[in-house]
N, C-alpha and C positions, 0 to 999 in steps of 0.2 A: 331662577330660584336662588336666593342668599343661605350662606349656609355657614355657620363659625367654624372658625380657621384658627387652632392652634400654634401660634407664632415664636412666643417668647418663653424661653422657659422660665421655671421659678429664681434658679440664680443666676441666671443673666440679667432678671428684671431688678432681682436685689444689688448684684456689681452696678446696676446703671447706676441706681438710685445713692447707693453709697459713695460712687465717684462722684454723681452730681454734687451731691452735698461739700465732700471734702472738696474740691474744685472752690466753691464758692466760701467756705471757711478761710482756706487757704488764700486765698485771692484780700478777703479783707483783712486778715492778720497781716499776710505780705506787703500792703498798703500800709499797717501799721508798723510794723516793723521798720519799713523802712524810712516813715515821716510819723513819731509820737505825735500826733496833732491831738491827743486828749489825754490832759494833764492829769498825773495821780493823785489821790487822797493825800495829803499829810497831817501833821500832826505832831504840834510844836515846831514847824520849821521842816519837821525831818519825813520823807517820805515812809509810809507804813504798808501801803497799796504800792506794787513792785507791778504796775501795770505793764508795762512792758515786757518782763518775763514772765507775765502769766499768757500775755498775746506769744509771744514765744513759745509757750510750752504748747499752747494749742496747733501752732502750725508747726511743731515736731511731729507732734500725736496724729494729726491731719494727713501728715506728710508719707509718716509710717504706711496709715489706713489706704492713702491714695495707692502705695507701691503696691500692698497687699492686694487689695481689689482689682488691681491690673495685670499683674500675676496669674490671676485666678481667669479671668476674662482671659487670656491669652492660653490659658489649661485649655478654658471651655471653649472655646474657638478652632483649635485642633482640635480637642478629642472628643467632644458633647456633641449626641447623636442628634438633639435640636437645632444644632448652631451649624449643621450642614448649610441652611437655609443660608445664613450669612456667609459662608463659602461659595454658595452656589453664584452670591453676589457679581464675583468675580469674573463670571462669564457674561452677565449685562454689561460689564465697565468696559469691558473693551469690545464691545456691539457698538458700532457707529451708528444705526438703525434706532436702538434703544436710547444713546445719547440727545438722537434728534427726535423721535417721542418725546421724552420725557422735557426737555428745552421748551417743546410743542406744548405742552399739557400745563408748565407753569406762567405762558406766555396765553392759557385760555384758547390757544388754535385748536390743540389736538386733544385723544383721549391718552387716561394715564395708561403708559403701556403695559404688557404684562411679563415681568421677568421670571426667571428663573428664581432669582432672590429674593430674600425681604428688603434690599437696598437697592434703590436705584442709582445708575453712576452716579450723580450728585452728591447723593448721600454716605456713599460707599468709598467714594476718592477727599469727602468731608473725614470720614470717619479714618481713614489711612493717617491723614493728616495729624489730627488730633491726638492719635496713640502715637505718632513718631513726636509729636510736642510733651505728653507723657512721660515717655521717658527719658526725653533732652532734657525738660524740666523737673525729674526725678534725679538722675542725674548728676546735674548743679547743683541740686540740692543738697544730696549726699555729699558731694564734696564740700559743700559752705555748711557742713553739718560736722564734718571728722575733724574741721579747723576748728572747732567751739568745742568740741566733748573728746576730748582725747584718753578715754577709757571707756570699758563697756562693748557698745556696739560701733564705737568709733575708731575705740581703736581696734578692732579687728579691721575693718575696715579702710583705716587709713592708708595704707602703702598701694592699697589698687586704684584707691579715688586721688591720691596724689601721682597716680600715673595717666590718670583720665585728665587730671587739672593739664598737667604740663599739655596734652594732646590739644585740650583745646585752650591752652593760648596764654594760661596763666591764670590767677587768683581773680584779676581788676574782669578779665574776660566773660570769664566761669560766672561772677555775679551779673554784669549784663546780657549774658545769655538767657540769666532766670527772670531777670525782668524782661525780657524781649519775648518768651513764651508765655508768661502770665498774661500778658497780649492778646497772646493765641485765642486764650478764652476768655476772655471778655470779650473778644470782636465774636466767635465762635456762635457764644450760649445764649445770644437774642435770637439771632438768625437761625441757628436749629430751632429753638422754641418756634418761633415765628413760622419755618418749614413745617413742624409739626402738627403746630395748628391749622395749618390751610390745606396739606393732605389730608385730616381728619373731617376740616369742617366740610370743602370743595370736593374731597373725593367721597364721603360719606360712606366710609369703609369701617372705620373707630380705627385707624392709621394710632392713631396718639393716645388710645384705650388700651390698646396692646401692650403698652411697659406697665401699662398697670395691670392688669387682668391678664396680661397672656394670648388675648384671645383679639380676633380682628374678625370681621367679617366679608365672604369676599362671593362675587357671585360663581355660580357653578355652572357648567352646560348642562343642557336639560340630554 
């Protein structure tokens, strides 16, 4: 008997969806940013399109929304009575039994196993990964953000993100750091996709219906 399985709740599916996006905003301003490869309007000789500070202003605004959203997700991860589920993740990840299911199950030998959680290690020791990339790259950011806006919210800010810069290593550091995690997700966001799609379409569960609807379906014992 199949039977719908309440999975995701409503603002968890919306934090995905909002970090997906800002993730991917942020990624091509950051490419701009840091190579103008597309020259501005002018007009008479003299630039009138400040392309560059408008890609700038988006990956501030981006930038904001990413911390905000992660924030929130880290609320609903402790204390959201849904997000138990992704808690409970944590007792498959360190199941030796579940790792080699689950190895089994993408290699076509075995079935998908059944955890306690909505994550299988895979996806669970994926997903650690990516929030500690998060806030390394949140981070950097902040501090390559209080060295450009020194009022406002920067300078509140500056004297703890100038004590984070010194920590790790210096100014030239601090920016290779941010390109070295922007990495992160771009190597990351095919292969989740791609994960995505093959437990949904191979397991025929709606695995990848669930961020959108909430809802998965899973079989039950009679």
């Amino acid at each position: 008997m199949i039977k719908k399985h309440y999975e995701f709740s409503y603002w968890l599916r919306v934090t995905h969806w909002v970090r997906a996006i800002a993730i991917v905003i942020l990624t091509a301003s950051g490419f701009y940013i840091a190579y103008p490869f597309i020259s501005p309007a002018t007009n008479g000789g003299e630039p009138t399109n400040f392309l560059n500070a408008l890609f700038r202003s988006w990956h501030i605004i981006f930038g904001f929304l990413l911390i905000a959203v992660t924030i929130g997700k880290f609320y609903l991860f402790i204390f959201d009575k849904q997000s138990r589920l992704e808690r409970d993740s944590f007792w498959d990840f360190i199941n030796p039994k579940v790792w080699i299911q689950q190895i089994g199950y993408y290699m076509l030998i075995t079935k998908h196993p059944h955890g306690k959680g909505v994550y299988n290690p895979l996806q669970f020791m994926a997903y650690v990964g990516i929030y500690i990339s998060i806030v390394m790259i949140s981070l950097t950011g902040l501090i390559l953000y209080v060295h450009v806006y020194h009022e406002g919210m920067g300078g509140v800010l500056f004297d703890v993100m100038r004590s984070f810069e010194v920590l790790l290593g210096g100014l030239a550091w601090v920016r290779e750091l941010h390109h070295i995690f922007m990495w992160v997700f771009i190597i990351f966001l095919p292969i989740h996709v791609y994960l995505a799609v093959f437990n949904s379409v191979y397991g025929k569960s709606g695995a990848m219906d669930s961020i959108i609807s909430g809802y998965r379906w899973i079989k039950s014992k009679k």
